[in-house]
C-alpha positions in Angstrom: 93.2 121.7 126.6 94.5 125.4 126.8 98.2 123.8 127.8 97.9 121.3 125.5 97.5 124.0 122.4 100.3 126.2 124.0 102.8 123.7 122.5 100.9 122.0 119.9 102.4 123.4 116.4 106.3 122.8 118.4 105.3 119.0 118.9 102.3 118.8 116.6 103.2 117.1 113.1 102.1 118.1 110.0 102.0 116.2 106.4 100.1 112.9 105.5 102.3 111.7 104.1 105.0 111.7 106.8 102.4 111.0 109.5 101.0 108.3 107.1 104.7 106.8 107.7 104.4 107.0 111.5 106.8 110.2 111.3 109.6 108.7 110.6 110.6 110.9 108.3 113.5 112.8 109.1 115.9 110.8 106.9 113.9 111.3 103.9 112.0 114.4 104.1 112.2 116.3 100.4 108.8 118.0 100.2 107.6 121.2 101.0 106.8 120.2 104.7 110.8 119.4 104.6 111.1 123.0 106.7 109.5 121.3 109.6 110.5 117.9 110.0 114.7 118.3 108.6 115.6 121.4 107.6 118.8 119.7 105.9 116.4 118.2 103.2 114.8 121.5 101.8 118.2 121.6 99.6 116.8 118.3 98.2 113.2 118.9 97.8 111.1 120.0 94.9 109.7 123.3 94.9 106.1 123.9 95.4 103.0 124.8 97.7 101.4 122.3 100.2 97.9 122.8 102.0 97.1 121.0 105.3 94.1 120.4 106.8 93.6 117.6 110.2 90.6 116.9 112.3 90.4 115.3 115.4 87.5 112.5 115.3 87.2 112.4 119.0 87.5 115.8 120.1 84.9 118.3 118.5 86.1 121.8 117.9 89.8 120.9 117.9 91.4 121.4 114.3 95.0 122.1 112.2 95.6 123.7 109.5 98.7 124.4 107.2 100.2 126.2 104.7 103.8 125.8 103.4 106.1 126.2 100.4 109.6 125.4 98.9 111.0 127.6 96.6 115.0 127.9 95.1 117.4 126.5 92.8 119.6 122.8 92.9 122.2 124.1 95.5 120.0 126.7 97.4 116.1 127.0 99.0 113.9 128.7 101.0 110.8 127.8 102.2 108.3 127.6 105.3 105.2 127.9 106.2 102.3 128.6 108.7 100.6 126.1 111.4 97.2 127.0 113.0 95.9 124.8 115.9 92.4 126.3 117.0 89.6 124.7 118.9 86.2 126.5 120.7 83.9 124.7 123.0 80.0 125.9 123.8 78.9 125.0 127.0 75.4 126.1 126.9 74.0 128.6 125.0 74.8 131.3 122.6 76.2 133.7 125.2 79.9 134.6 124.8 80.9 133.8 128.8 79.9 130.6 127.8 82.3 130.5 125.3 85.6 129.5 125.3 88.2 129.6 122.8 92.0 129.3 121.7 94.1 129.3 118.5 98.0 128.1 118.8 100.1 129.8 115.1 103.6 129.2 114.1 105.0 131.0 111.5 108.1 130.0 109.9 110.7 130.9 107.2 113.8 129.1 106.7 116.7 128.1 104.2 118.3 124.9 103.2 121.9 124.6 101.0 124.5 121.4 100.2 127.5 122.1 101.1 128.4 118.5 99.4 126.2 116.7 96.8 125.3 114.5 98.7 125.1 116.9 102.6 122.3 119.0 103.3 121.6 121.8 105.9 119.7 124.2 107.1 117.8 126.2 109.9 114.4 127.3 110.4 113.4 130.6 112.3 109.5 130.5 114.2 107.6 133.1 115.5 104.7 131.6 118.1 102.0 133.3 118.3 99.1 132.1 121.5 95.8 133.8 121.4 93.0 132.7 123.9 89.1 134.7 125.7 91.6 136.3 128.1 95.0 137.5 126.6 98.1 136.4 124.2 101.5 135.3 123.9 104.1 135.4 121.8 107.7 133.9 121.4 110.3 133.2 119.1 113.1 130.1 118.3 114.7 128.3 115.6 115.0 123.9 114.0 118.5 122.8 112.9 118.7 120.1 110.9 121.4 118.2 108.8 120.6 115.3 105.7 123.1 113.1 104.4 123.0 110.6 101.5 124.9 107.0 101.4 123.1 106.5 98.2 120.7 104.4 98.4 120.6 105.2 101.9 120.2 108.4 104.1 121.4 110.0 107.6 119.0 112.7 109.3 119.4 114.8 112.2 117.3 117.6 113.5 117.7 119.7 116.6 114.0 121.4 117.5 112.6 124.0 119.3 116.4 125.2 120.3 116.3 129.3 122.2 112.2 128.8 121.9 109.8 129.9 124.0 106.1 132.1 124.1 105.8 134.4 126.7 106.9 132.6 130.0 106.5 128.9 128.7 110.2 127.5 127.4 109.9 124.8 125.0 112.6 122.3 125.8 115.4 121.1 123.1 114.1 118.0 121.1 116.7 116.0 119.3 115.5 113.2 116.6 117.8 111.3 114.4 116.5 109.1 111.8 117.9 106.5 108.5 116.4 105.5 105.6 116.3 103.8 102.4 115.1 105.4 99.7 114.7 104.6 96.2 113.7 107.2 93.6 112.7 106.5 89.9 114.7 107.4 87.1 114.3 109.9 84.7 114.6 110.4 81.1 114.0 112.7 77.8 111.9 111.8 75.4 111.2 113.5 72.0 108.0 114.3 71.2 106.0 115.7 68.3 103.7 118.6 68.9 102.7 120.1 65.6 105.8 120.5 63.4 107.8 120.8 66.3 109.9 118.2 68.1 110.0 119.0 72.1 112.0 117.2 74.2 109.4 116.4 77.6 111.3 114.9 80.9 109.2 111.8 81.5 110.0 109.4 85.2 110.3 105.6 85.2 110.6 103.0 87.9 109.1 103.2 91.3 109.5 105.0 94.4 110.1 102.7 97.7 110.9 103.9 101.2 111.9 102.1 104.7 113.2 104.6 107.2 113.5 104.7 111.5 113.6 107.7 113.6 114.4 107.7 117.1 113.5 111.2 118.9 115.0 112.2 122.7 113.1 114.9 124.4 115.4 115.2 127.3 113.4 117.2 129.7 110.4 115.4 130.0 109.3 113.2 132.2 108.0 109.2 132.5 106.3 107.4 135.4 108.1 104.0 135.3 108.3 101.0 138.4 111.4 103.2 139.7 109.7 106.2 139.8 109.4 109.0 137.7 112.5 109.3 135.5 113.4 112.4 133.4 114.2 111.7 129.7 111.7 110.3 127.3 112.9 108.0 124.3 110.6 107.4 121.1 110.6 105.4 118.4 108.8 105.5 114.7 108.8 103.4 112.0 107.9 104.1 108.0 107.2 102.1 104.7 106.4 103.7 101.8 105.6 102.3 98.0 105.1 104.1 95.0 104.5 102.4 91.6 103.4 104.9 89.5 103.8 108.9 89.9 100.1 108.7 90.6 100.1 106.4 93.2 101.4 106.0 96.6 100.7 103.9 99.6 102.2 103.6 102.8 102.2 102.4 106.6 104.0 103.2 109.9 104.1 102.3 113.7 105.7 104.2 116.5 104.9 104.4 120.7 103.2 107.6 120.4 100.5 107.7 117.5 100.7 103.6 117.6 100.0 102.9 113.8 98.7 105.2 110.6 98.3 104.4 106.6 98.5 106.7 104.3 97.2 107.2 100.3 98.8 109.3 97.3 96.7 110.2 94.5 98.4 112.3 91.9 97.7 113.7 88.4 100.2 116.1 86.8 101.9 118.1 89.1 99.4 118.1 91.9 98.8 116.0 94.8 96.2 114.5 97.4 97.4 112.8 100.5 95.4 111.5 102.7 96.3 109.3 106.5 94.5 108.8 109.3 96.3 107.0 112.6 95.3 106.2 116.0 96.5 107.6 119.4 94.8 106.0 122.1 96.6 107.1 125.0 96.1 110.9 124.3 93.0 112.1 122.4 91.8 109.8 120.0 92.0 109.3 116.2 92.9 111.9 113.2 92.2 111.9 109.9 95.1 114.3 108.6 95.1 115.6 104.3 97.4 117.4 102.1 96.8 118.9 98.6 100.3 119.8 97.2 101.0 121.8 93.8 104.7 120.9 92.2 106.5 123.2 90.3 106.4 122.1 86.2 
């Protein structure tokens, strides 16, 4: 478990509502959790705070927790955020021997600009932080990303983990490319009579609907096939998303590593509840994964 968690925020993804998509989500990504899945979106993404919160239902003690934002104007944004991975396990008893723990933080800050209207980039600096009963570690690296719009459709491209490491452990280089169709709902002004006064309140219309692909390449690790063991791992995920009304969102995905997830967007005003939960049978079980998000008016 202990070398699991020394890598889990590098690998680990966070949002429910990319995960309820089956990650595929780096053509698309325009929230606050944009930082960590395609740096080249932030540019593109609305400002505002996200809170994230995912248990493990078959492994007691094992949790991840979030916090992220996205702040900045049309052209330029920062944001980032913090991942925790922690888990504890009591083997008997109340004394402390008995007691093992570890917690697994990333903390990250990065920027995203367009140098087009329609091309986004932007890089992402991380600080890891390891903590365990016997000592710590710490290390240091940085996400590339670029996001590119064929309107209706989108290009991603995201090079993670590159220079990272914690102490002796070197995380190796993953690369993930992804497209997508996405269509957003239109907007308009309306005038509106509050009092003796006329405002004029921006109102949406229409329907969101997504369909994006990601393929990722983690070139350094290792599969057992007929052959042998061969170095180089492909994956594959797979998204749909629907979204009729700003307070409603469904969606579905498939990919060879967390198999299938749905997801569930419940919305009123300018704040958010996801919710997805997916199953990964052939590493440790199912998660339930939720988001509460707070837009910027």
């Amino acid at each position: 478990m202990f070398l699991l968690l020394l890598s889990y925020p590098v690998f680990h993804p966070v949002d429910s509502r990319a995960t309820g998509m089956g990650c595929a989500f780096t053509a698309i990504a325009d929230d606050e959790f944009a930082y960590f899945w395609n740096p080249g979106g932030m540019a593109f993404g609305e400002n505002g705070l996200g809170f994230y919160y995912e248990r493990y239902m078959d492994v007691p003690g094992l949790s991840v927790n979030s916090m992220t934002f996205l702040s900045g104007n049309k052209n330029m944004k920062f944001g980032g955020g913090w991942i925790r991975t922690a888990t504890s396990f009591y083997q008997g008893g109340y004394d402390i021997v008995d007691t093992t723990s570890a917690s697994d933080n990333i903390f990250s800050f990065g920027m995203g600009t367009r140098i087009t209207p329609n091309m986004g980039v932007g890089i992402v600096l991380h600080r890891y932080l390891f903590t365990c009963f016997d000592g710590s570690k710490s290390g240091r690296g940085f996400d590339f990303g670029i996001r590119y719009r064929f309107s209706p459709v989108w290009l991603g491209f995201v090079a993670r983990n590159l220079f990272s490491s914690s102490g002796d452990e070197y995380y190796p280089t993953i690369y993930r490319a992804g497209i997508g169709f996405l269509g957003l709902p239109k907007e308009r002004i309306k005038r509106v009579k509050k009092g003796e006064k006329i405002v004029r309140v921006r109102e949406r219309y229409g329907y969101r609907v997504a369909v994006s692909l990601d393929v990722e390449r983690r070139a350094y690790a290792v599969r057992e096939t007929d052959t042998g063991w061969n170095e180089g791992v492909w994956h594959w995920f797979v998204g749909i998303e629907y979204s009729p009304l700003d307070i409603l969102g469904i969606r579905c995905g498939f990919s060879d590593v967390e198999k299938w997830s749905v997801g569930l967007t419940l919305g009123y005003s300018n704040f958010l509840f996801e919710f997805s939960y997916g199953g990964d049978q052939e590493t440790i079980g199912r998660r339930m994964r939720m988001n509460f998000k707070v837009k910027q008016p």
